[in-house]
C-alpha positions as CSV (number, residue, x, y, z in Angstrom):
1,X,-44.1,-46.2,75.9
2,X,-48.2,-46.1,76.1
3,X,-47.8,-49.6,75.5
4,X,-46.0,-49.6,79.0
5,X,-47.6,-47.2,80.6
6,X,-51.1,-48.6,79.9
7,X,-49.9,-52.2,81.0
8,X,-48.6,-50.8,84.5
9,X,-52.2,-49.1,85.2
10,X,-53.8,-52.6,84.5
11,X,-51.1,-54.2,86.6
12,X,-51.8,-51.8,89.5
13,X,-56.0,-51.7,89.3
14,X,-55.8,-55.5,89.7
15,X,-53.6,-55.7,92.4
16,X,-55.5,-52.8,94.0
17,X,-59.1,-54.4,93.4
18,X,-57.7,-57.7,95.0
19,X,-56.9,-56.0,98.0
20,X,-60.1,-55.3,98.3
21,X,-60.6,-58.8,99.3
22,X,-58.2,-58.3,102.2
23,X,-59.1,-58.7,106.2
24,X,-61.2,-55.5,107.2
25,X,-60.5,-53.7,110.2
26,X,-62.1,-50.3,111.2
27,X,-60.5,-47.7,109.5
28,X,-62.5,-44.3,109.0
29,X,-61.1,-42.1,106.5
30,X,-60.0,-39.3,108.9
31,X,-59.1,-35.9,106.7
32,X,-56.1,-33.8,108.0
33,X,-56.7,-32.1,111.1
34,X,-55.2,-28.4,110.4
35,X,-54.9,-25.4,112.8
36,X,-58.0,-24.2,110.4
37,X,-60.0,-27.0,111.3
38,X,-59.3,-26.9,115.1
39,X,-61.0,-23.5,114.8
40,X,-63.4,-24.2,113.0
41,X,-64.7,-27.3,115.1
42,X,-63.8,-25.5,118.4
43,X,-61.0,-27.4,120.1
44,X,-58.3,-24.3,119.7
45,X,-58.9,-22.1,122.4
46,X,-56.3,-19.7,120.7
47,X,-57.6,-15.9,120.0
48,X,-55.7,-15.9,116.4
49,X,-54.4,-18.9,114.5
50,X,-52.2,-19.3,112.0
51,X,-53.0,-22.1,109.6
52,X,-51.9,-23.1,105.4
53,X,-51.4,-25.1,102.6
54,X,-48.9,-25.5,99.6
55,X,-47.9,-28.0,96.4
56,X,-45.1,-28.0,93.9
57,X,-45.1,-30.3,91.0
58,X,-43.0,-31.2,87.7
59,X,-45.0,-32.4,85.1
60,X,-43.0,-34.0,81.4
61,X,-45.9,-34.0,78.6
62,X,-44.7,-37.1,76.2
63,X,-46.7,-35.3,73.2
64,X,-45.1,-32.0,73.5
65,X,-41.3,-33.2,74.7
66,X,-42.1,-30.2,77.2
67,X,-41.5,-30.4,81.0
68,X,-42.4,-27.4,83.3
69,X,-41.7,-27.4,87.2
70,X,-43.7,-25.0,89.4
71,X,-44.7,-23.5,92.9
72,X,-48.4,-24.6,92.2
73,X,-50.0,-22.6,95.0
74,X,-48.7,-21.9,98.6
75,X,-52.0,-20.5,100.9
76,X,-52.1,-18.5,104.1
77,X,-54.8,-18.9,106.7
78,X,-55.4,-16.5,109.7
79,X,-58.7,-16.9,111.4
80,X,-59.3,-15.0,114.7
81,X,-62.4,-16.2,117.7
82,X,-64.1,-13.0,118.5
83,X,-65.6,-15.2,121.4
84,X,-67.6,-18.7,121.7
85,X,-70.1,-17.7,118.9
86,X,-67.9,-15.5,116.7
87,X,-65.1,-16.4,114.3
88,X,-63.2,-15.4,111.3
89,X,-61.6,-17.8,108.5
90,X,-59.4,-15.9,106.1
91,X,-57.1,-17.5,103.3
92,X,-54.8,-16.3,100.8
93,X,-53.9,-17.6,97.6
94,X,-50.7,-16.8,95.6
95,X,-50.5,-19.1,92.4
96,X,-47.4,-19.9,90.4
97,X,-45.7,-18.2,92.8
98,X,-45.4,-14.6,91.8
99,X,-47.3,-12.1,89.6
100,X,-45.6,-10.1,87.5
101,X,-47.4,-7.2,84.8
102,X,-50.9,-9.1,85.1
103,X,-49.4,-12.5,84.1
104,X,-47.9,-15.2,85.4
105,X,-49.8,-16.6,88.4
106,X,-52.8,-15.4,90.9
107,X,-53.3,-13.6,94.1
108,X,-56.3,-14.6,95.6
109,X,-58.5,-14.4,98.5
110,X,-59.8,-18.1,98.9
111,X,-61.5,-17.4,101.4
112,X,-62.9,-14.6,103.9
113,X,-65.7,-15.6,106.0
114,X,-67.4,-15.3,109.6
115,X,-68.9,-17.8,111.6
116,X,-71.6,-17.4,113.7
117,X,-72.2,-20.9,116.1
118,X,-76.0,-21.0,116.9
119,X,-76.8,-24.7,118.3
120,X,-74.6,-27.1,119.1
121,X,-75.0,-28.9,115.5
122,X,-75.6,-25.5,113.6
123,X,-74.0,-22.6,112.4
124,X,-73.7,-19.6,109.8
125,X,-71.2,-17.9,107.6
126,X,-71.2,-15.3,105.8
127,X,-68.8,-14.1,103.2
128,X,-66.4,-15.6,100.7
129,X,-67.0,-18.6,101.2
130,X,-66.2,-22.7,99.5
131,X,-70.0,-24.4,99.0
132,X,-70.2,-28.3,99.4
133,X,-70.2,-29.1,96.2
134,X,-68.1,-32.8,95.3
135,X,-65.5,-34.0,97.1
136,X,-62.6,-31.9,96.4
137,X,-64.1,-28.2,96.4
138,X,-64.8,-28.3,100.4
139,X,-61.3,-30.9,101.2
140,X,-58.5,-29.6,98.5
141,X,-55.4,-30.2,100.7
142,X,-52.3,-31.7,98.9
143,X,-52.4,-34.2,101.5
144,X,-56.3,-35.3,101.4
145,X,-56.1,-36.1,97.8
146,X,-54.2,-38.9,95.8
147,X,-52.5,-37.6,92.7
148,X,-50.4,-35.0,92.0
149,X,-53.1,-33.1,89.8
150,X,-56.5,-32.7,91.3
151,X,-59.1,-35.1,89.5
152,X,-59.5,-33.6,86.1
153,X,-63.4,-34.0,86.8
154,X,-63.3,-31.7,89.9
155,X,-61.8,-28.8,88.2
156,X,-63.1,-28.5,84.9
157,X,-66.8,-29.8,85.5
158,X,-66.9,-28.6,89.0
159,X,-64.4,-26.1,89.1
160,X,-62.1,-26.5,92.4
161,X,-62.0,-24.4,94.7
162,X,-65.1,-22.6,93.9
163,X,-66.1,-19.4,96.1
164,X,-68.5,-16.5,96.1
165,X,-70.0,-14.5,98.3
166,X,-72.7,-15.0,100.0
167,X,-74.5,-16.6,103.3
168,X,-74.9,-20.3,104.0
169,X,-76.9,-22.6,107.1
170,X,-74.8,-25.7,108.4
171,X,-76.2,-28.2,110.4
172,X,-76.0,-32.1,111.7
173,X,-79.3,-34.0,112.6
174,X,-79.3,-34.8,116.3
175,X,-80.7,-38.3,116.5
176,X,-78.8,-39.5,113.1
177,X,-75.1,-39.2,110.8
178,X,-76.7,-36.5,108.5
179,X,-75.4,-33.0,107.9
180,X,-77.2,-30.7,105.2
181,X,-76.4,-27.4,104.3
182,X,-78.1,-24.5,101.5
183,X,-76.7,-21.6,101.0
184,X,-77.2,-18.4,98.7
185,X,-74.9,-16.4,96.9
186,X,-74.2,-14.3,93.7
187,X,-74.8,-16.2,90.3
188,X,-72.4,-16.9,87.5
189,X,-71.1,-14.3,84.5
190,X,-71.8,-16.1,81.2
191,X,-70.3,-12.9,79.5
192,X,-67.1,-14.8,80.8
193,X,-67.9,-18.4,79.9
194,X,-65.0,-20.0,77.7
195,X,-65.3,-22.9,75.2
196,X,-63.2,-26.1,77.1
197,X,-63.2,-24.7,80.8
198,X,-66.6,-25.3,81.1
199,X,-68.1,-22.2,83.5
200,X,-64.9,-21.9,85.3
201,X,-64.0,-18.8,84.0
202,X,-67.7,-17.2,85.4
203,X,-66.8,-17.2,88.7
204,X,-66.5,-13.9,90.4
205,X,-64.7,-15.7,93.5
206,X,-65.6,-12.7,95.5
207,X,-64.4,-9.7,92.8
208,X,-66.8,-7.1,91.8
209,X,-69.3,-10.1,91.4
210,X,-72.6,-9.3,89.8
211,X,-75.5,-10.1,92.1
212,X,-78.2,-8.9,90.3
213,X,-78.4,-12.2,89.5
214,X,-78.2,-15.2,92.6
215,X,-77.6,-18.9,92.9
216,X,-78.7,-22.1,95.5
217,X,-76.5,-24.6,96.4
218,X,-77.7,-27.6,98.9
219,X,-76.1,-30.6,100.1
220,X,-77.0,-33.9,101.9
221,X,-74.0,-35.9,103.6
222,X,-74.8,-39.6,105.7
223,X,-72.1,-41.2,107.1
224,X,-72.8,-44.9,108.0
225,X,-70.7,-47.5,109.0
226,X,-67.4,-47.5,106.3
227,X,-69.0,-45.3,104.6
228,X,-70.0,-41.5,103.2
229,X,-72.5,-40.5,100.8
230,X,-73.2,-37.5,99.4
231,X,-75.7,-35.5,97.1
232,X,-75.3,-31.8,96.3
233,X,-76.7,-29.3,93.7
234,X,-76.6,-25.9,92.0
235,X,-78.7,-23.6,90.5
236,X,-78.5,-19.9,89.7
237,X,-78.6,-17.0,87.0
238,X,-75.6,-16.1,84.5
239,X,-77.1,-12.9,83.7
240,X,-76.1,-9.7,86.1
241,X,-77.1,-7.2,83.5
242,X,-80.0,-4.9,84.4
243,X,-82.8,-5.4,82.2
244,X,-82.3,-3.0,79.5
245,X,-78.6,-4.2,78.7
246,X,-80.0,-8.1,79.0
247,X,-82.8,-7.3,76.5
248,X,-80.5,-5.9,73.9
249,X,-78.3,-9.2,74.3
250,X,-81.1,-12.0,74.1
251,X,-80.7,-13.1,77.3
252,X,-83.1,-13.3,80.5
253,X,-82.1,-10.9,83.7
254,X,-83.2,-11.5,87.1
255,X,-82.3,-13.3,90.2
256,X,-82.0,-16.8,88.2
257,X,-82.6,-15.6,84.5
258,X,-80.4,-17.7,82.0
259,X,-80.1,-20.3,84.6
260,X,-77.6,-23.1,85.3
261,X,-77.9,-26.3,86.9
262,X,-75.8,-28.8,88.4
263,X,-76.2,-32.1,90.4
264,X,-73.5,-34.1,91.9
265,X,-73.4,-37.2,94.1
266,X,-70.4,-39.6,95.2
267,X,-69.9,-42.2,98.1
268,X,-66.6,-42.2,99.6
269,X,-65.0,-45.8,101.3
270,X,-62.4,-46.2,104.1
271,X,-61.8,-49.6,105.8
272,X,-58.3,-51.3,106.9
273,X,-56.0,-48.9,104.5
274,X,-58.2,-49.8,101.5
275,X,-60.2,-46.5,100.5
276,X,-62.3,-46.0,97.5
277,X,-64.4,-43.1,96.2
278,X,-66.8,-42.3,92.6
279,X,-68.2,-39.5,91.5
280,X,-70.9,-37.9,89.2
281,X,-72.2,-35.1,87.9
282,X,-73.9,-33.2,85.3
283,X,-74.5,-29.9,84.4
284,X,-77.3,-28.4,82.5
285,X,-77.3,-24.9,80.8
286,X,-80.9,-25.0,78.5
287,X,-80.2,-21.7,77.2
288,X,-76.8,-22.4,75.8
289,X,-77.9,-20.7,72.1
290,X,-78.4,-17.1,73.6
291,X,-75.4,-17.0,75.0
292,X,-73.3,-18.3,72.3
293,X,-75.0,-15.6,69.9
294,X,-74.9,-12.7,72.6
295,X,-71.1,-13.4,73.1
296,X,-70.2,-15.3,70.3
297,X,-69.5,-18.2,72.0
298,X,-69.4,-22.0,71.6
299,X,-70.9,-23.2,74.8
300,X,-72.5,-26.6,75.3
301,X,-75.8,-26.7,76.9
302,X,-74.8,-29.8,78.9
303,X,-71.4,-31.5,80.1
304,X,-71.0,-34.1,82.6
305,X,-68.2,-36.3,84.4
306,X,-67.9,-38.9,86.5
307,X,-64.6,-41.0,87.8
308,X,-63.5,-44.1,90.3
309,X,-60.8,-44.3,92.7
310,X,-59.4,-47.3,94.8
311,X,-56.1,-46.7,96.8
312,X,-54.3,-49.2,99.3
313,X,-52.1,-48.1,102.2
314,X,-49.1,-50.2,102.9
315,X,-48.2,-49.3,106.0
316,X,-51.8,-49.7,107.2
317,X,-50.6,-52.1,109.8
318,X,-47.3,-51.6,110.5
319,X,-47.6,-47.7,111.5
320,X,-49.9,-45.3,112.6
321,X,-49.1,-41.9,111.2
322,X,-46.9,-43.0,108.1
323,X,-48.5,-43.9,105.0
324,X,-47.5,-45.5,101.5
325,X,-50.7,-44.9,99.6
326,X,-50.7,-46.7,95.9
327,X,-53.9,-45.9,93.6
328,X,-55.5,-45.8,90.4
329,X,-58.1,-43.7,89.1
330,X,-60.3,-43.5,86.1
331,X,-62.2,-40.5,84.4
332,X,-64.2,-39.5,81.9
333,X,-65.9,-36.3,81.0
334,X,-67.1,-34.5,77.9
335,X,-68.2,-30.2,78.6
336,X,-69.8,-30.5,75.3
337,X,-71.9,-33.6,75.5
338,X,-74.4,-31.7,74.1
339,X,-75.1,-29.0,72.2
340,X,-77.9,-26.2,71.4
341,X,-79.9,-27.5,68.5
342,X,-80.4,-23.4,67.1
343,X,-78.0,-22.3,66.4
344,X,-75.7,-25.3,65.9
345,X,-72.6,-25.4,68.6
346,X,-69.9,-27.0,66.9
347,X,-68.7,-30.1,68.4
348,X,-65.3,-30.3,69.9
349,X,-63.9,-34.0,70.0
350,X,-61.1,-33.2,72.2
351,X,-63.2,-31.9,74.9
352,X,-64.5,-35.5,75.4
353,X,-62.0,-37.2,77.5
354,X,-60.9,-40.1,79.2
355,X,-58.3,-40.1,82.0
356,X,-56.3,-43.0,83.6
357,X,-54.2,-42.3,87.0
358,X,-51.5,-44.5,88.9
359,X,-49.3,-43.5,91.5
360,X,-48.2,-43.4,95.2
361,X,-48.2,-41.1,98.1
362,X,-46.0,-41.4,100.5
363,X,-46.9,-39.6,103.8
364,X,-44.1,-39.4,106.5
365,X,-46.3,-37.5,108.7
366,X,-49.9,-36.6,108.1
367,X,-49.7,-33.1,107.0
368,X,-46.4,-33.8,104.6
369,X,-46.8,-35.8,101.1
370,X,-44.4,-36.9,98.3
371,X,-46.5,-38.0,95.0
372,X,-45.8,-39.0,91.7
373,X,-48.3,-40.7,89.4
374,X,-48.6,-41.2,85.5
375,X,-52.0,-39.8,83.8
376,X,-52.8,-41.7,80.3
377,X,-55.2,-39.2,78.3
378,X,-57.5,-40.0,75.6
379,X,-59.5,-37.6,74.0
380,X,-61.8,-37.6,70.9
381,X,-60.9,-36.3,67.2
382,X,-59.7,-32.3,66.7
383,X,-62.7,-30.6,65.1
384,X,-61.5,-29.0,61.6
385,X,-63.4,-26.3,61.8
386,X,-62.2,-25.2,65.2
387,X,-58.5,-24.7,64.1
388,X,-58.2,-21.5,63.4
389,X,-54.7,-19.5,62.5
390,X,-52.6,-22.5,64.0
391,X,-49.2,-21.2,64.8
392,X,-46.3,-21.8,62.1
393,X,-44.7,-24.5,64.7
394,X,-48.0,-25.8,66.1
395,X,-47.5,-29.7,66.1
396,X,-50.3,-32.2,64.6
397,X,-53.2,-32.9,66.9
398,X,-53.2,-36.6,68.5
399,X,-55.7,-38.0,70.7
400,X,-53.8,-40.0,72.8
401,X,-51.1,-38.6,75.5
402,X,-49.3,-39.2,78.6
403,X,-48.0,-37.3,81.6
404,X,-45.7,-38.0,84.4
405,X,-45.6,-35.9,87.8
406,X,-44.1,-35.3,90.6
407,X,-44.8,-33.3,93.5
408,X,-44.7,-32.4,97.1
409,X,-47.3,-30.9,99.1
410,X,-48.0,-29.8,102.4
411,X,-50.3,-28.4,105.2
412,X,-50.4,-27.1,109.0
């Protein structure tokens, strides 16, 4: 079976990389249009619109013999135009479809925002908002990504979907493709950082956030010919505490006391139905050791990712709104690539990771998908020492695994 599975993601990178080699036509990469985005960019001259996004997926894990099947997330936009200079974006977020006693899935403001149009080229918002940060956390649509999962990168290294509150400056060079942005918001919780999610889980996403504490972000997108690059970056405080509580702890208060940094760049490709896209990025956390003895924790004071994409459209000349999209992608990440030198972290093997992805997406229409892919994951040795209490029917660690899923996904 891995056997198999392996040989079919070889098969389909080298027919994908020689299609590369295939007569080029103009073909710019063109993200869904959505009732959201004709707000955003002006061209609905409604006074409230309606707008939203949803995925389903089954997913069989080969290690486990487990399949599960779930609603991933279905979202609701409403944004409202006060007038030509004022608007408001609001999206919610119910997870795994329902929430029952505190479990189960997530009911979530994604976003709530307002947008204040100064120049023609620039504009404010203010609220809970998404920063540019990768790819994915600005254009998560089922329908603008291939794969049924998001890339494994984009959500554990840079967590998807990431939001606080704050205010952020948007604005495009007149005289030239650039458009930058910075923006400030509330820092990070390290009281809530988990061994194997990375930060993730010191998010406030716009509850009860501690802002004693504040972070940057900036970003620097140039759009030439076939192509997009990009370069964005993060730094802010984990600490919220007031200075009495902080001292007690170790750790450093103030606006960006116990900081953490993160850089990112990737290019993005898009010519006659071939697209291709890479990514990197690292994150750096120097004062790792406090935190891990303030909250007993086994955080790594760096982690990094990076992966590579190449997908082919089918029906690139044949049609103009349907699309058979075939790709593969490749990634590799490891959120404790290193690791405070006082006290010692303890090294977790299977946080070290490599990920191989082939599938299809069929797109009837633009804002409907169909996906299905295979993901091939390798992962370093299990740690001994971090086994602790296994469960009576907990089955032996292996490094080597392999999912199949399948999903729909949609938006309007």
């Amino acid at each position: 079976m891995k056997f198999l599975y392996t040989a079919t993601g070889i098969i389909v990178f080298s027919f994908l990389v020689t299609n590369l080699k295939a007569q080029y036509k103009t073909n710019a990469q063109n993200l869904v249009t959505t009732n959201e985005d004709s707000l955003s960019n002006g061209s609905n001259q409604s006074k409230t619109v309606i707008s939203g996004y949803g995925s389903a997926f089954y997913q069989r894990d080969f290690n486990k013999a487990v399949s599960s099947a779930t609603l991933e997330r279905a979202v609701l936009f409403v944004g409202h135009r006060f007038n030509e200079k004022i608007s408001l974006f609001t999206e919610l977020e119910i997870e795994n479809a329902k929430v029952e006693g505190g479990e189960g899935g997530e009911v979530a403001m994604e976003q709530a925002y307002l947008k204040f149009n100064l120049k023609p080229n620039q504009y404010l918002v203010a609220g809970l908002f998404v920063p540019r940060i990768g790819i994915l956390n600005e254009n998560h649509l089922p329908v603008n990504f291939n794969g049924v999962e998001r890339p494994i990168v984009e959500t554990l290294v840079i967590p998807a979907t990431w939001r606080e509150l704050g205010v952020a400056f948007y604005g495009t060079l007149n005289n030239l493709p650039l458009t930058y942005d910075v923006a400030l918001m509330n820092g990070l919780n390290s009281a809530n950082f988990e061994h194997g999610s990375g930060f993730r889980e010191g998010r406030a996403e716009g509850s009860n956030a501690l802002a004693n504490n504040l972070a940057v972000t900036a970003a620097v997108q140039y759009n030439v010919s076939y192509f997009k690059f990009q370069v964005s970056g993060y730094a802010g405080g984990t600490v919220g505490l007031n200075q009495h509580s902080a001292d007690s702890l170790g750790l450093d208060n103030g606006a960006f006391g116990t900081p953490l940094y993160l850089g990112e760049a990737d290019i993005q490709f898009a010519k006659n139905g071939v697209s291709a896209k890479a990514l990197g990025t690292y994150v750096a956390y120097p004062d790792a050791d406090k935190v891990n003895v303030a909250y007993a924790k086994n955080i790594g004071s760096g982690m990094y990712g990076a992966y590579a994409e190449v997908g082919y459209d089918w029906l690139y000349k044949k049609q103009k709104t349907v699309q058979f999209i075939t790709f593969v992608r490749g990634e590799m990440l490891d959120l404790n690539s290193s690791l405070p030198a006082e006290p010692k972290g303890i090294y977790d093997g299977t946080q070290k990771q490599t990920h191989i992805i082939a599938g299809f997406s069929y797109l009837p229409i633009p804002n409907v998908v169909i996906k299905a892919d295979v993901r091939i994951l390798h992962t370093g040795p299990q740690n001994p020492e971090l086994v602790i209490n296994p469960a009576p029917n907990a089955i032996p660690y292996k490094q080597d695994n392999q999912f199949l899923n399948i999903g729909i996904g949609y938006s309007f």
